[in-house]
C-alpha positions in Angstrom: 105.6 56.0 104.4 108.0 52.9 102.9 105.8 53.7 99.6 107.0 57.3 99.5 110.4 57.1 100.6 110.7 54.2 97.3 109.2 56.8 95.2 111.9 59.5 96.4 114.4 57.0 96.3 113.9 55.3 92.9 113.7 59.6 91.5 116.6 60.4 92.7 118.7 56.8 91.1 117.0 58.1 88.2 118.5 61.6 88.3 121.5 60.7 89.2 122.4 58.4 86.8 125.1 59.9 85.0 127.2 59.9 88.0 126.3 63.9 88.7 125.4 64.7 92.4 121.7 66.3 92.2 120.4 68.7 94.4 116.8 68.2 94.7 115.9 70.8 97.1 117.6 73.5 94.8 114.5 74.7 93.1 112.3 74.3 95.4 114.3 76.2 98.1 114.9 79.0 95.6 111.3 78.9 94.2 110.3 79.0 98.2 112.6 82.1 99.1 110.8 83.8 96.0 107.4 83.4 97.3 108.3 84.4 100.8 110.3 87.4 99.8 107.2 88.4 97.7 104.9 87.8 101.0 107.0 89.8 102.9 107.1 92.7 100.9 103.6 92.7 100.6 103.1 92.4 104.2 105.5 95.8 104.7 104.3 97.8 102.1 99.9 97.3 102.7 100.0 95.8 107.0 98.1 99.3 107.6 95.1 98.6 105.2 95.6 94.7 105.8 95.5 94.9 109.3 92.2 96.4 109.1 90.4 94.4 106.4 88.9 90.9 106.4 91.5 87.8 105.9 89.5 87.1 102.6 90.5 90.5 101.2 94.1 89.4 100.0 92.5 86.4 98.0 90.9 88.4 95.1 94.7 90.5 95.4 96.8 87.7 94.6 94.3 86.1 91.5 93.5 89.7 90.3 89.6 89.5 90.1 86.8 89.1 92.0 83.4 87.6 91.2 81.8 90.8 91.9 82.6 94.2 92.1 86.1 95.5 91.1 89.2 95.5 93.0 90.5 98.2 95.4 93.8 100.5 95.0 95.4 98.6 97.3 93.9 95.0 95.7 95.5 96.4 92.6 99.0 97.3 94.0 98.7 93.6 95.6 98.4 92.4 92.4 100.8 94.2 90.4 103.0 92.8 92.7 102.1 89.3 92.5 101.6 88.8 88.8 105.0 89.0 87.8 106.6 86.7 90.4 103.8 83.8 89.5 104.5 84.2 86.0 108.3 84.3 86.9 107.8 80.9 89.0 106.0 79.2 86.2 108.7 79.7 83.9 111.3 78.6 86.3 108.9 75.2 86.5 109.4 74.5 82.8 105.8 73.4 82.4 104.7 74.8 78.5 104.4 71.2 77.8 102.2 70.2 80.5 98.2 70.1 79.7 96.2 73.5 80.8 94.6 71.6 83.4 98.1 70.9 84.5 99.4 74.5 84.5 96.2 75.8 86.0 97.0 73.0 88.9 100.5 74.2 89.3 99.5 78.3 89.3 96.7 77.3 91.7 98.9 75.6 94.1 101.4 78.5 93.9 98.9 82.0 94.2 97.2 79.5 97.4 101.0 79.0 98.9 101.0 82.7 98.8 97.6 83.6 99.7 98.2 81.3 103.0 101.9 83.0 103.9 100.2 86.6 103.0 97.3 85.3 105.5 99.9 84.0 108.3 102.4 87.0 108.7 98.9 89.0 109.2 97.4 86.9 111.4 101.0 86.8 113.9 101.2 90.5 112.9 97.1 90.5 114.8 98.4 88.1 117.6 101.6 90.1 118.4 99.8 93.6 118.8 100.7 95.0 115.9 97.2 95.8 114.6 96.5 97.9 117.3 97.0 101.5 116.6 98.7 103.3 119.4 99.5 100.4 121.1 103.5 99.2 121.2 103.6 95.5 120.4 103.4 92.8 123.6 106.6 91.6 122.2 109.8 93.9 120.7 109.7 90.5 117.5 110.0 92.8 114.5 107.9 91.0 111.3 110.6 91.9 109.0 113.0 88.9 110.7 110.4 86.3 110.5 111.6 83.0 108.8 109.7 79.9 108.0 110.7 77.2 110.0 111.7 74.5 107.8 110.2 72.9 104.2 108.0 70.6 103.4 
């Protein structure tokens, strides 16, 4: 831990130098909000079909492609979705210098981040009784007011 905490602490004397306070959690909190606003909405607009399909079925949405086969409607509308905001990210990451193993890296990381929150609202959605048709959930907890709690 003492040899993180001297990395964060030596970036940020280095950021700071010219006397300007820096706020280091700025862009990631914003890039953060993006990629659980874009969760969210995919969550309300496709729980019916994604309720009822495999976890693995939102994985060939968000990268667009599948090894076989062709995407569903729904796949499609995932993904027409997704693109833009993971191009929109990247730019906001300033990376067109970085190598294309780097960039691939940094896309990977981000279309995984929202694979896995895609995955998790589901998943409560399945725990809470949502997925049941007919059914009122066990608890009155409407989805659309979930919130992360905290950052990494």
């Amino acid at each position: 831990m003492g040899f993180l905490k001297a990395m964060v602490l030596k970036r940020l004397a280095a950021m700071g130098k010219k006397g300007e306070r820096v706020d280091l959690m700025r862009l990631g909190k914003a890039l953060g909000d993006r990629i659980d606003r874009l969760a969210h909405d995919v969550f309300v607009a496709h729980r019916n079909t994604l309720f009822h399909e495999h976890a693995t079925f939102i994985v060939p949405a968000v990268w667009g492609g599948r090894q076989e086969g062709s995407l569903s409607e729904v796949q499609r509308e995932i993904h027409a979705r997704v693109e833009p905001v993971v191009r929109e990210l990247l730019a906001c990451l300033d990376i067109e210098d970085a190598s294309p193993e780097q960039h691939f890296a940094v896309e990977f990381l981000i279309r995984e981040l929202i694979i896995t929150k895609i995955t998790f609202m589901l998943e409560l959605g399945k725990n809470m009784g949502l997925a049941r048709p007919g059914k009122e959930p066990k608890e009155k907890h409407p989805l659309t007011d979930m919130e992360p709690l905290g950052r990494a």
